[in-house]
PDB file of N, CA, C and O in Angstrom:
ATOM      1  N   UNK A   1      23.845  27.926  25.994  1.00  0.00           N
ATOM      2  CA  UNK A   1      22.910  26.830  25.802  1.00  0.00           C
ATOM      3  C   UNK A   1      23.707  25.568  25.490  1.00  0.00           C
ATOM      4  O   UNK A   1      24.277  25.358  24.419  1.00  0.00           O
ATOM      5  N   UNK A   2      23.690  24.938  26.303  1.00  0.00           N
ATOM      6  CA  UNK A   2      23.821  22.985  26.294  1.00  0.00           C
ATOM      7  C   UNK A   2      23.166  22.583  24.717  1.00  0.00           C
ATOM      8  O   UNK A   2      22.089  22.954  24.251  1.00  0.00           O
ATOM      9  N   UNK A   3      24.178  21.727  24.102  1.00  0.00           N
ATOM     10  CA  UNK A   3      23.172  20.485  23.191  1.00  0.00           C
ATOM     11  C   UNK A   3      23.520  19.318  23.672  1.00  0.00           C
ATOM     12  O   UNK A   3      24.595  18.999  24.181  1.00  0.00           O
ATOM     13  N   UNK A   4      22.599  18.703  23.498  1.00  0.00           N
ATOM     14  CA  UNK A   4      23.023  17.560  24.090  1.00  0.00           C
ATOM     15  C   UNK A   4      22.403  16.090  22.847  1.00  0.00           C
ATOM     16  O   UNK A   4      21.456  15.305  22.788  1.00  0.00           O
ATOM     17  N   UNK A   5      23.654  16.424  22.038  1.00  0.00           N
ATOM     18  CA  UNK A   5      24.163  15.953  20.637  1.00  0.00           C
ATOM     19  C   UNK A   5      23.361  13.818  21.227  1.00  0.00           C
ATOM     20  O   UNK A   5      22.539  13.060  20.712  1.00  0.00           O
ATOM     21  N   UNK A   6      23.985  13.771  22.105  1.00  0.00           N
ATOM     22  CA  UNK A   6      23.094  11.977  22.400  1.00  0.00           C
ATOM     23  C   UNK A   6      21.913  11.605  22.532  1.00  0.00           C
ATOM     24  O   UNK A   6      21.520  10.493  22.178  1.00  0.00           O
ATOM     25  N   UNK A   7      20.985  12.745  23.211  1.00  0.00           N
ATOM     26  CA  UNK A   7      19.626  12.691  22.907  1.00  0.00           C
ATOM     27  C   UNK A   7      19.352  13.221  21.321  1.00  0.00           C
ATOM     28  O   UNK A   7      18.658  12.401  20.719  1.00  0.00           O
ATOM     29  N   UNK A   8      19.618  14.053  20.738  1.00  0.00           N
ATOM     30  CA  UNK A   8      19.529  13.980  18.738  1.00  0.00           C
ATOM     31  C   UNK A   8      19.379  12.836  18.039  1.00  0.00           C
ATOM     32  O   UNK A   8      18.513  12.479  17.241  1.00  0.00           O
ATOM     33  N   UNK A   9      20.811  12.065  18.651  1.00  0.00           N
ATOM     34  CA  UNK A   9      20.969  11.208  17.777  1.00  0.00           C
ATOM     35  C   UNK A   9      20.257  10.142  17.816  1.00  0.00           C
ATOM     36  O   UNK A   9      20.204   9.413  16.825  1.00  0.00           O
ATOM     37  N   UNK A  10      19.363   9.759  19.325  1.00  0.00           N
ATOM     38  CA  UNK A  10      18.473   8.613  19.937  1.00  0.00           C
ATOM     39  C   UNK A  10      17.481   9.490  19.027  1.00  0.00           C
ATOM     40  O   UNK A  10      17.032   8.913  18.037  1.00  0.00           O
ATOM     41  N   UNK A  11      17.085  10.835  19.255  1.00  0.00           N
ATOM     42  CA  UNK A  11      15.623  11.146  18.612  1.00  0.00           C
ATOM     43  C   UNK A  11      15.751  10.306  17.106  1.00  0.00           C
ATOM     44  O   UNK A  11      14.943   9.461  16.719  1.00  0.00           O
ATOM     45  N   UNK A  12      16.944  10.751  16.386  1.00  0.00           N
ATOM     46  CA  UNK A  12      16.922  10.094  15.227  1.00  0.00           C
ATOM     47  C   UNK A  12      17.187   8.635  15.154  1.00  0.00           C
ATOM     48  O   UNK A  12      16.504   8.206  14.224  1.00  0.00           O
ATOM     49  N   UNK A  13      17.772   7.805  15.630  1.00  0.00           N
ATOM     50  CA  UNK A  13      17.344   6.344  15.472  1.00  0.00           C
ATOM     51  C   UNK A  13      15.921   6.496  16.012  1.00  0.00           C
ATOM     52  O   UNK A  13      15.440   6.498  14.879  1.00  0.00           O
ATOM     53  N   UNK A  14      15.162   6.586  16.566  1.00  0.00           N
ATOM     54  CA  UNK A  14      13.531   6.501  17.107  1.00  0.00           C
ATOM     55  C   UNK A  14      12.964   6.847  15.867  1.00  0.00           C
ATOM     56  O   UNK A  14      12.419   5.870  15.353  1.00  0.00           O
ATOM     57  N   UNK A  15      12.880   8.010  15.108  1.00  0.00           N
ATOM     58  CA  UNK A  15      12.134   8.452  14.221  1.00  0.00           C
ATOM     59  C   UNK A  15      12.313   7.433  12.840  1.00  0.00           C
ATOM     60  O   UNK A  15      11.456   7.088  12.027  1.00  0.00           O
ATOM     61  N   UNK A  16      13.600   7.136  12.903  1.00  0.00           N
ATOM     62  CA  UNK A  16      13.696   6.155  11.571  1.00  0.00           C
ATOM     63  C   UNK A  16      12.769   4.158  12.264  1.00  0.00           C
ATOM     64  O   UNK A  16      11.950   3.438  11.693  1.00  0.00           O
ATOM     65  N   UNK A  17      13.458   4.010  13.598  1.00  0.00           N
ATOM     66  CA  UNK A  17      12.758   3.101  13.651  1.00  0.00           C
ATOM     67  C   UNK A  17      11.184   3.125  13.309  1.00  0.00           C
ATOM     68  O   UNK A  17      10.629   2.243  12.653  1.00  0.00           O
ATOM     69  N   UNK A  18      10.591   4.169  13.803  1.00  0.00           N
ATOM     70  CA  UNK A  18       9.096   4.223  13.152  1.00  0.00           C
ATOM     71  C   UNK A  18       8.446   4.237  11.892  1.00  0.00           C
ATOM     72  O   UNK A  18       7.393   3.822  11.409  1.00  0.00           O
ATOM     73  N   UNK A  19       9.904   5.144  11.375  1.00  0.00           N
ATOM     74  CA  UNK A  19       8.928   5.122  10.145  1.00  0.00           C
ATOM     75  C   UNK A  19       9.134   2.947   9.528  1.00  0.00           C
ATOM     76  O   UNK A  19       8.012   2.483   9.324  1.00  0.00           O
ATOM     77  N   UNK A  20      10.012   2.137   9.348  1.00  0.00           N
ATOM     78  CA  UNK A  20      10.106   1.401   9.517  1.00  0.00           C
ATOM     79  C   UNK A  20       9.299   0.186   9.819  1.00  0.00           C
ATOM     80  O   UNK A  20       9.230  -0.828   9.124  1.00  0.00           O
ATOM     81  N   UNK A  21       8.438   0.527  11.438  1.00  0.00           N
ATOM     82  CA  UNK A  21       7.820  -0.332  11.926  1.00  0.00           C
ATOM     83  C   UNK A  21       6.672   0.501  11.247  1.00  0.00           C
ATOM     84  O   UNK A  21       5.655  -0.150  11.484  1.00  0.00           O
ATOM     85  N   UNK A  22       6.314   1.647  10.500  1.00  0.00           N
ATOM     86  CA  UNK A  22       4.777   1.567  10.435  1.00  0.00           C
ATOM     87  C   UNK A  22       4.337   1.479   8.320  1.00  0.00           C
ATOM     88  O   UNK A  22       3.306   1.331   7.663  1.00  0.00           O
ATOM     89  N   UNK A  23       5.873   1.681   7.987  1.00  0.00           N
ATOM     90  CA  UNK A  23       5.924   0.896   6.624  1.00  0.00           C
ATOM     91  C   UNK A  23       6.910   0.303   6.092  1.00  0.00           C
ATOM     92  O   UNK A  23       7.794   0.644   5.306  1.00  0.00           O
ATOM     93  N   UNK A  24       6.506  -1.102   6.893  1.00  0.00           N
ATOM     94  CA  UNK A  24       8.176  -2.394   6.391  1.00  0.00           C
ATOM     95  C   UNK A  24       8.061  -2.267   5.568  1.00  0.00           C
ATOM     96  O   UNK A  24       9.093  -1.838   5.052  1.00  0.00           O
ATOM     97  N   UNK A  25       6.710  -2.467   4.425  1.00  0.00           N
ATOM     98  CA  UNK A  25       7.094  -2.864   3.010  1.00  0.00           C
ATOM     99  C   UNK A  25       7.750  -1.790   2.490  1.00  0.00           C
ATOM    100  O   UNK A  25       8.148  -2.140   1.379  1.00  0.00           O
ATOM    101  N   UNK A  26       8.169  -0.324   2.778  1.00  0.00           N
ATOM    102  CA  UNK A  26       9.088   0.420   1.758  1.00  0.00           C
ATOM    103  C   UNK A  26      10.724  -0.031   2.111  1.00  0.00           C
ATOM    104  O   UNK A  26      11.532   0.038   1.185  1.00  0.00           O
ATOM    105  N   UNK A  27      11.147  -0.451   3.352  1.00  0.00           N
ATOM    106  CA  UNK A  27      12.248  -0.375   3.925  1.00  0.00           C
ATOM    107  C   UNK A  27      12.463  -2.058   3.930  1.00  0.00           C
ATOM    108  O   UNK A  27      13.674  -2.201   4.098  1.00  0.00           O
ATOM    109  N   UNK A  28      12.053  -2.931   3.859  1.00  0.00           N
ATOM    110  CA  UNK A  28      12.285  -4.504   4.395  1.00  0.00           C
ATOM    111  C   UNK A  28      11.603  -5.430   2.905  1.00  0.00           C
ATOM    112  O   UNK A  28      10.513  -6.001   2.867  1.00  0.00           O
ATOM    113  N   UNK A  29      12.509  -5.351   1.918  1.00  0.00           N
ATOM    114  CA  UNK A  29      12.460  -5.902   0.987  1.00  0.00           C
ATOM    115  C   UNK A  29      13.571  -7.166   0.534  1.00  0.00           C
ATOM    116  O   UNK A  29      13.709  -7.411  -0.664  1.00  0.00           O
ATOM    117  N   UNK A  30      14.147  -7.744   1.303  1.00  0.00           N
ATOM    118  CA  UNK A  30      15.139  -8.172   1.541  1.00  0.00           C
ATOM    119  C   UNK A  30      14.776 -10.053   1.511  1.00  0.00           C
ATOM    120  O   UNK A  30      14.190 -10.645   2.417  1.00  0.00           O
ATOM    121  N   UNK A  31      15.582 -11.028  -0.438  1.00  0.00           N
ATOM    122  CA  UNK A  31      15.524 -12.365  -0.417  1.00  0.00           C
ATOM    123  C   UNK A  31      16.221 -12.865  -0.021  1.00  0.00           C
ATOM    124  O   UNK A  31      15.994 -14.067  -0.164  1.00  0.00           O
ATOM    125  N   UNK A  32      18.010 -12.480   1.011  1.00  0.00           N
ATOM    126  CA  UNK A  32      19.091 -13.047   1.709  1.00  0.00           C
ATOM    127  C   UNK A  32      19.315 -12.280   2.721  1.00  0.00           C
ATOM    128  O   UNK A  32      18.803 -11.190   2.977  1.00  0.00           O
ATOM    129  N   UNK A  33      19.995 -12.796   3.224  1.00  0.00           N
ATOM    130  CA  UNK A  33      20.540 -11.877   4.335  1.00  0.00           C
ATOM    131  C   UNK A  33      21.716 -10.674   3.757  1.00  0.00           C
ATOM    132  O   UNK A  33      21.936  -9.627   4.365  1.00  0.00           O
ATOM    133  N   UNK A  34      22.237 -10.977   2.772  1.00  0.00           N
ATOM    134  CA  UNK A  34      23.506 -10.382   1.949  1.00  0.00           C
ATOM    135  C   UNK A  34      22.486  -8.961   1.640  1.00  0.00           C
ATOM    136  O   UNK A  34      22.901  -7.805   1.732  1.00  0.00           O
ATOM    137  N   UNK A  35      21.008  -9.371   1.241  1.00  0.00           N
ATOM    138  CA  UNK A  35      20.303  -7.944   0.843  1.00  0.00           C
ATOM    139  C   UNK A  35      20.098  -7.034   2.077  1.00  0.00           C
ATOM    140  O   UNK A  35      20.060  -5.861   1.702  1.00  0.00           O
ATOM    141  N   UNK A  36      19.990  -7.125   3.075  1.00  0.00           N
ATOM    142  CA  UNK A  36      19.944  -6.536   4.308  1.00  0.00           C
ATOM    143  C   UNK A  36      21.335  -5.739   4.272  1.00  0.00           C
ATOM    144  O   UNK A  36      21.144  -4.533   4.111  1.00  0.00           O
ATOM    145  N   UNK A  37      22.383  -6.019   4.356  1.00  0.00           N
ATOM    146  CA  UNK A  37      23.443  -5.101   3.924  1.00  0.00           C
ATOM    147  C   UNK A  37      23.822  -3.986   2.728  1.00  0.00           C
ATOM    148  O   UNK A  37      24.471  -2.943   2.641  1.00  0.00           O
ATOM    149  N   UNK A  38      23.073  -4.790   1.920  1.00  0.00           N
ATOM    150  CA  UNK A  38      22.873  -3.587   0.748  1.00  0.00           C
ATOM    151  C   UNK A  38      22.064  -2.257   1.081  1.00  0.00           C
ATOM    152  O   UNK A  38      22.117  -1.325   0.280  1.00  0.00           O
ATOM    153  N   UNK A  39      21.168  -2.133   2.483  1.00  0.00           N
ATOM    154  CA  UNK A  39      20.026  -1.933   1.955  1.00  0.00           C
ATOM    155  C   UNK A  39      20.523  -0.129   2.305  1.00  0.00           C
ATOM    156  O   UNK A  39      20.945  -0.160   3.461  1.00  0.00           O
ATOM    157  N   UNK A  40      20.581   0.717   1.998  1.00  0.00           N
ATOM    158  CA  UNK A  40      21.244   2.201   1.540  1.00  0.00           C
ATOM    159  C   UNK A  40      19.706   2.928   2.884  1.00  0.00           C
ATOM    160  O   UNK A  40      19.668   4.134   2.640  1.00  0.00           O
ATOM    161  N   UNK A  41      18.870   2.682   3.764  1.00  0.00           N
ATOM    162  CA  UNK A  41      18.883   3.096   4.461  1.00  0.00           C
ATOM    163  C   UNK A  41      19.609   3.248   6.065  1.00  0.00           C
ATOM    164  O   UNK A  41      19.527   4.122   6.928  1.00  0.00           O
ATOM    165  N   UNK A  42      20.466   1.726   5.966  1.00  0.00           N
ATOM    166  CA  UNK A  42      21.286   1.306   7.187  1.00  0.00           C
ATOM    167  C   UNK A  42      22.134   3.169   7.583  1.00  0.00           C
ATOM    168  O   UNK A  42      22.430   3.557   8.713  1.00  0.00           O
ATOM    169  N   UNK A  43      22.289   3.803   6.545  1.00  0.00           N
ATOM    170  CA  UNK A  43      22.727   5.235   6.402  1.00  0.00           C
ATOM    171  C   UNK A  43      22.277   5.832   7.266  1.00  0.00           C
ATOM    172  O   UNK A  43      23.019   6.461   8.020  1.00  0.00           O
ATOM    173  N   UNK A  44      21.154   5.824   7.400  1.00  0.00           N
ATOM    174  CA  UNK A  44      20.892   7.097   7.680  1.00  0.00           C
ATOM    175  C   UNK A  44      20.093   6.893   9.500  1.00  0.00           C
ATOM    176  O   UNK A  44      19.232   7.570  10.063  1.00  0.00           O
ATOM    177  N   UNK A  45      20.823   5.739   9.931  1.00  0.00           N
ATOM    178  CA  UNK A  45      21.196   5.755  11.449  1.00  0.00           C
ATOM    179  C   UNK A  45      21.720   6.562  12.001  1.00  0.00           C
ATOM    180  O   UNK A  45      22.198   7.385  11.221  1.00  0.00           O
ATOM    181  N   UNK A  46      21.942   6.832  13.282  1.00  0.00           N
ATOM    182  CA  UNK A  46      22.836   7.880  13.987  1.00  0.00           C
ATOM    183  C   UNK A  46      24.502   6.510  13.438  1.00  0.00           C
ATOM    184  O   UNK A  46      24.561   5.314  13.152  1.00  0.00           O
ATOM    185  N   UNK A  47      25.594   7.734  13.572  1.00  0.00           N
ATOM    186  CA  UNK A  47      27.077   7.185  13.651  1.00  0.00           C
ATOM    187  C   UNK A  47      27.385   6.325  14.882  1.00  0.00           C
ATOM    188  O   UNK A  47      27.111   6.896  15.937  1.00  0.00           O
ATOM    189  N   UNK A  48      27.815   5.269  14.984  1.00  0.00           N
ATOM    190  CA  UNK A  48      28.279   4.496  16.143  1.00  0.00           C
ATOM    191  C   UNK A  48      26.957   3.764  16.030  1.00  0.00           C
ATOM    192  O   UNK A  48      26.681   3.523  17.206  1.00  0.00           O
ATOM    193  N   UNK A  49      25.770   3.167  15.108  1.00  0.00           N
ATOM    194  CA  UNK A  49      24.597   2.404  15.193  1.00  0.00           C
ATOM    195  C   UNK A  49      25.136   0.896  14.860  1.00  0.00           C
ATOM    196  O   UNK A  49      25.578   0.711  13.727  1.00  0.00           O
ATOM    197  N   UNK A  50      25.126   0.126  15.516  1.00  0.00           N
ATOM    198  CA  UNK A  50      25.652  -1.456  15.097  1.00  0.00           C
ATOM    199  C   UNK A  50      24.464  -1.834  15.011  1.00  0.00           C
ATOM    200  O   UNK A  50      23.432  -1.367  15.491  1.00  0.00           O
ATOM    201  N   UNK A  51      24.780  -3.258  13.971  1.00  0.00           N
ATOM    202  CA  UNK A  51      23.524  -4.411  13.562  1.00  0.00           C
ATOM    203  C   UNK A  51      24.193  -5.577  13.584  1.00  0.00           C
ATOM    204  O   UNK A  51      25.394  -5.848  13.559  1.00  0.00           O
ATOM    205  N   UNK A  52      22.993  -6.365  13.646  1.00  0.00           N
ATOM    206  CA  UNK A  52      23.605  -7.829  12.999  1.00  0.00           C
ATOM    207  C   UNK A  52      22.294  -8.665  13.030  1.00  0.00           C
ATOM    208  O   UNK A  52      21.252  -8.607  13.684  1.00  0.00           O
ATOM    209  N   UNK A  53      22.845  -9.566  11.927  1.00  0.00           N
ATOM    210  CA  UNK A  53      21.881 -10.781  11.501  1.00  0.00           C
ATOM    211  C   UNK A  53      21.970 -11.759  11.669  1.00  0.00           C
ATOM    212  O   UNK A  53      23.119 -12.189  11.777  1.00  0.00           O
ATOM    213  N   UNK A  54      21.044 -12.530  11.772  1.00  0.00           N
ATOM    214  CA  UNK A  54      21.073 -14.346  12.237  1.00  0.00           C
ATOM    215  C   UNK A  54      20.633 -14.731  11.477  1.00  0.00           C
ATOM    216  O   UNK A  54      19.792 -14.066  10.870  1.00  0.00           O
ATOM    217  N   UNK A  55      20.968 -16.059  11.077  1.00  0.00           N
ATOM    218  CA  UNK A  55      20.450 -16.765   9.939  1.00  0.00           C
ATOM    219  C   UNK A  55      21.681 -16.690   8.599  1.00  0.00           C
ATOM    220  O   UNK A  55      22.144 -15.644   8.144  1.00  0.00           O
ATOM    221  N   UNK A  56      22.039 -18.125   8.139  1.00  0.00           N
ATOM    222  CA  UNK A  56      22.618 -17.932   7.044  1.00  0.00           C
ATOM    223  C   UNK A  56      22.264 -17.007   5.929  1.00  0.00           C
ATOM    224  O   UNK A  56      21.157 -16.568   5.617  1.00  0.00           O
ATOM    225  N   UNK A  57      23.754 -16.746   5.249  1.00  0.00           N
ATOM    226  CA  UNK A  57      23.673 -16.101   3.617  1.00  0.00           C
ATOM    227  C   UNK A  57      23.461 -16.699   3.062  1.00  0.00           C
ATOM    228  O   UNK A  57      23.373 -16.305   1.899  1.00  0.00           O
ATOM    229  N   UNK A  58      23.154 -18.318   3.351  1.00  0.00           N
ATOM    230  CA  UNK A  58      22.692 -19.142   1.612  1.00  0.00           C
ATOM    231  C   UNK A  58      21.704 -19.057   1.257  1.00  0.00           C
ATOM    232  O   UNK A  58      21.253 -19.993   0.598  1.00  0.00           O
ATOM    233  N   UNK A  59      21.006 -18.062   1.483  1.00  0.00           N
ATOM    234  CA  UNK A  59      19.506 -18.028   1.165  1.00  0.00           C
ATOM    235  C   UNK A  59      18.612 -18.352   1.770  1.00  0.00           C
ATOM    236  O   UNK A  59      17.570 -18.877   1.380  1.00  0.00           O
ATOM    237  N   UNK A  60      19.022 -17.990   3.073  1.00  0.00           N
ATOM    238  CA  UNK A  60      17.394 -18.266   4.723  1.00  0.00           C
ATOM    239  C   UNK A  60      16.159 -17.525   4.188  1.00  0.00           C
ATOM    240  O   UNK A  60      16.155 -16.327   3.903  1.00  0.00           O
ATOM    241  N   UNK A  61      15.173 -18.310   4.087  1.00  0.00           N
ATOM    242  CA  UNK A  61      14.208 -17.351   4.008  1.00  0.00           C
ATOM    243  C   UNK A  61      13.656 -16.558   5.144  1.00  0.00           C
ATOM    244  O   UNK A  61      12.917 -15.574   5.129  1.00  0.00           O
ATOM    245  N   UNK A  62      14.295 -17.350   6.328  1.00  0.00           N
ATOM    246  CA  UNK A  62      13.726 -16.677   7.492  1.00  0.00           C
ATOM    247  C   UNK A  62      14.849 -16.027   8.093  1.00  0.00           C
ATOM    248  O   UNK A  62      15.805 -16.800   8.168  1.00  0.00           O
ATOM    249  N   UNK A  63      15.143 -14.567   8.675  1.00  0.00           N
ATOM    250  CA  UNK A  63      16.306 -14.531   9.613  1.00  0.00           C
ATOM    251  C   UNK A  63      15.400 -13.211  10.853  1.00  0.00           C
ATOM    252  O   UNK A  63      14.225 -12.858  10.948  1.00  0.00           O
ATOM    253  N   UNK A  64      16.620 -12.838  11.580  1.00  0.00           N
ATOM    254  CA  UNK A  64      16.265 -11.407  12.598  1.00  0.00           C
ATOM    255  C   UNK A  64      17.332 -10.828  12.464  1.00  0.00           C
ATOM    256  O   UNK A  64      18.393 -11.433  12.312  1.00  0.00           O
ATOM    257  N   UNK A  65      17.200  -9.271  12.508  1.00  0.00           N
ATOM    258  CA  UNK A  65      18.118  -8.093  12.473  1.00  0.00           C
ATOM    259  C   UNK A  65      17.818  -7.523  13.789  1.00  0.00           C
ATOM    260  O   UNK A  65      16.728  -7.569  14.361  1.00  0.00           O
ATOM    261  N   UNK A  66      19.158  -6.850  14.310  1.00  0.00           N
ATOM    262  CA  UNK A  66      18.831  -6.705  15.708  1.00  0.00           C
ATOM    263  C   UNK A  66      19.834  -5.245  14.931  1.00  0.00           C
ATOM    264  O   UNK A  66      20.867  -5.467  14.299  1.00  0.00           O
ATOM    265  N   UNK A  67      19.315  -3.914  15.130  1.00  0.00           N
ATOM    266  CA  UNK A  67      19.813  -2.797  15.110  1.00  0.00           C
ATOM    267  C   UNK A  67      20.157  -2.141  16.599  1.00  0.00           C
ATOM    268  O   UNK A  67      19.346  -2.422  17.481  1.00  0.00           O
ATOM    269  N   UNK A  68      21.039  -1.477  16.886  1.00  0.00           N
ATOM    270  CA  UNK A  68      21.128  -1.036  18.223  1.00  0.00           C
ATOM    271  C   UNK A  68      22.094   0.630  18.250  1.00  0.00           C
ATOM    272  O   UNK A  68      23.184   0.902  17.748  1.00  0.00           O
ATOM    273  N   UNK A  69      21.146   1.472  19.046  1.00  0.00           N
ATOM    274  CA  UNK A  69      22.239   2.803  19.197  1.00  0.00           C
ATOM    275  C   UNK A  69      22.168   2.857  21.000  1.00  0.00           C
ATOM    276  O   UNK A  69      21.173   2.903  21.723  1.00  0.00           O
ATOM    277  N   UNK A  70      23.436   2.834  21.313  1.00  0.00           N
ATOM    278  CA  UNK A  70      23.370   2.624  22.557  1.00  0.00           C
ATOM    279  C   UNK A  70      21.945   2.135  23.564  1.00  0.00           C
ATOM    280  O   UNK A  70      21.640   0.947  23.462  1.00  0.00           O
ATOM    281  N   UNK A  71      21.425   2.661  24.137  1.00  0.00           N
ATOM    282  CA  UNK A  71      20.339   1.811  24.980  1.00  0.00           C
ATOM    283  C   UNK A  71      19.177   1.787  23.993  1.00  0.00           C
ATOM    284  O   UNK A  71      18.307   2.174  24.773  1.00  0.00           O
ATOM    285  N   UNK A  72      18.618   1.632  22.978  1.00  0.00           N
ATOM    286  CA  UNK A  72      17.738   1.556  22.014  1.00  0.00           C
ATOM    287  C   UNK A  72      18.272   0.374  20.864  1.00  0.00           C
ATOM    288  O   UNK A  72      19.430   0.038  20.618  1.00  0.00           O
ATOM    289  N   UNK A  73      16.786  -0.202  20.166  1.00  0.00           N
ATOM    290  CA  UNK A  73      16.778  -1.548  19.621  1.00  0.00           C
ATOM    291  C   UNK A  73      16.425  -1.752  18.913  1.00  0.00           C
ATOM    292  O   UNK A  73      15.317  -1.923  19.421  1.00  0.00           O
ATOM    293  N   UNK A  74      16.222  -2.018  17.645  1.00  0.00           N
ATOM    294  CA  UNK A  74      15.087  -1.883  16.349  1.00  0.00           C
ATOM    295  C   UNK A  74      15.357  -3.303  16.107  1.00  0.00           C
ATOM    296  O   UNK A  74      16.472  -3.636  15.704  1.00  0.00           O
ATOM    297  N   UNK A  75      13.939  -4.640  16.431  1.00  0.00           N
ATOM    298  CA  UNK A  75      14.299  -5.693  16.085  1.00  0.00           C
ATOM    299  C   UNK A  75      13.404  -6.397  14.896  1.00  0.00           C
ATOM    300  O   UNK A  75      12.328  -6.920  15.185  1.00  0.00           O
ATOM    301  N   UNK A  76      13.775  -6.390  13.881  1.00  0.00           N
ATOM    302  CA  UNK A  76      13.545  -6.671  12.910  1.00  0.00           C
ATOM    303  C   UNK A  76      13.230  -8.389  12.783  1.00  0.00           C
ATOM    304  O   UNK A  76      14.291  -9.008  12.695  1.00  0.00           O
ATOM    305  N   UNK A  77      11.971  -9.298  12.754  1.00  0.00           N
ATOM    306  CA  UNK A  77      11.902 -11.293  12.303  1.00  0.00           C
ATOM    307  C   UNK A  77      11.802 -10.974  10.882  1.00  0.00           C
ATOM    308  O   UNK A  77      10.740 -10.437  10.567  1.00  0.00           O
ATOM    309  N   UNK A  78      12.444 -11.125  10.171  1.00  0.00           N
ATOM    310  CA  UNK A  78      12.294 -11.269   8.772  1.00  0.00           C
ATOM    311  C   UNK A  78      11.467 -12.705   8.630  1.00  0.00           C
ATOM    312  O   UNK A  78      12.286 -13.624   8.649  1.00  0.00           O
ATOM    313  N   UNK A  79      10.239 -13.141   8.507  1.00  0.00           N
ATOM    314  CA  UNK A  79       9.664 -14.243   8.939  1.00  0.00           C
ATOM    315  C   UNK A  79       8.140 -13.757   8.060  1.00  0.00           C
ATOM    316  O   UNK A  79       7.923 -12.560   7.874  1.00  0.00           O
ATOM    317  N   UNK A  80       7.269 -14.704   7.623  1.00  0.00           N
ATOM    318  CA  UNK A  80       5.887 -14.555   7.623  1.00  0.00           C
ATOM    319  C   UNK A  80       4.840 -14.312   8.366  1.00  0.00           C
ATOM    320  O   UNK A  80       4.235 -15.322   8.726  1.00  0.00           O
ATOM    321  N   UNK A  81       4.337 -13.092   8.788  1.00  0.00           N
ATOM    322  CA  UNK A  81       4.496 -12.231   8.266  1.00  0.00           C
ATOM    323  C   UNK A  81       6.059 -11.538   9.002  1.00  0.00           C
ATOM    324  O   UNK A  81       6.837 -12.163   9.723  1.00  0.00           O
ATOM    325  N   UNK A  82       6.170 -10.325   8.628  1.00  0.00           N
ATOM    326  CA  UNK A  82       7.871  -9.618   9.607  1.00  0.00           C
ATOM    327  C   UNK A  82       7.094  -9.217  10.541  1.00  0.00           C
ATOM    328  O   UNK A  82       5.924  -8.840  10.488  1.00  0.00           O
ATOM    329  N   UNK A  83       8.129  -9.362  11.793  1.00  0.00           N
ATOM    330  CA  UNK A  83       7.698  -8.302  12.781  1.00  0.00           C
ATOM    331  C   UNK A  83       8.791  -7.682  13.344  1.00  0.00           C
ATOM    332  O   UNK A  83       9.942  -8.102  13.464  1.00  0.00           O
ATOM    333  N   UNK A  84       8.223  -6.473  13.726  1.00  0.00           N
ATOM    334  CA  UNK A  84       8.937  -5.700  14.251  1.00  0.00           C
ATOM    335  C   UNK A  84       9.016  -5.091  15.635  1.00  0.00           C
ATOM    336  O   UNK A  84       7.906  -4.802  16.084  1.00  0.00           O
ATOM    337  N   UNK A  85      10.177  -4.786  16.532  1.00  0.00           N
ATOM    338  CA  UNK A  85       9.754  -4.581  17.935  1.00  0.00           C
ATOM    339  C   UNK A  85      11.122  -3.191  17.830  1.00  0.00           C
ATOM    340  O   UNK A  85      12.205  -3.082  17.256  1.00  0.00           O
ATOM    341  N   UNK A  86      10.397  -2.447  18.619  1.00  0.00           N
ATOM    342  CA  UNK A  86      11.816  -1.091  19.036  1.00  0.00           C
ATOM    343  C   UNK A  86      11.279  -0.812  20.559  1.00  0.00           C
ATOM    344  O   UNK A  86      10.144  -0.688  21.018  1.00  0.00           O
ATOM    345  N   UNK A  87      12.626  -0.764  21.162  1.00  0.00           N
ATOM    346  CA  UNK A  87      12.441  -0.116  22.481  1.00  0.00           C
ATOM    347  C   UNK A  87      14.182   0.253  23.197  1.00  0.00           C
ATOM    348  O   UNK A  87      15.229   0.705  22.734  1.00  0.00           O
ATOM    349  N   UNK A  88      13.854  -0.095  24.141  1.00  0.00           N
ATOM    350  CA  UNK A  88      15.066   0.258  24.946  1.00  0.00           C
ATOM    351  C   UNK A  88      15.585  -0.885  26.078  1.00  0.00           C
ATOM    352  O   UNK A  88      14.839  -1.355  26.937  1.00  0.00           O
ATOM    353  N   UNK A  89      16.936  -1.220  25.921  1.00  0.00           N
ATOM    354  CA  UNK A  89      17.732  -2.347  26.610  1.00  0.00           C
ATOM    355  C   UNK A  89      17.213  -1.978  28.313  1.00  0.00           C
ATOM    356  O   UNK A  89      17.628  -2.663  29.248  1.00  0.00           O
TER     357      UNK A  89
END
């Protein structure tokens, strides 16, 4: 029997993006961009998951997080209200 360890690891970025998009307020508590790096679920991505943020550290109230595991996207507007978008490049 085949595993095929790259579809796992997409199932698991998918499952975390959801839970995510269907409760920001436990996961997206964030007054800088500096708190977005703190934030101790970035963990529990698949390995090889890159991010990044726009918007200054001096205290933007507004920025976007763009999460990515190979062809998949978790895009985070940190904005009034947040929104959130996941799909695939």
């Amino acid at each position: 029997m085949l595993i095929d360890f790259i579809s796992i690891q997409k199932n698991k970025f998918q499952i975390l993006a959801k839970k995510i998009q269907a409760q920001p307020e436990r996961f997206i508590d964030f007054d800088s961009v500096s708190d977005f790096y703190k934030a101790t679920w970035l963990n529990d991505f698949p390995t090889g998951t890159t991010w990044a943020v726009t918007g200054l550290d001096n205290g933007a109230d507004e920025f976007d997080i763009l999460i990515e595991y190979r062809d998949l996207y978790l895009r985070i507007e940190c904005t009034q209200p947040i929104k959130i978008y996941t799909g695939m490049k």
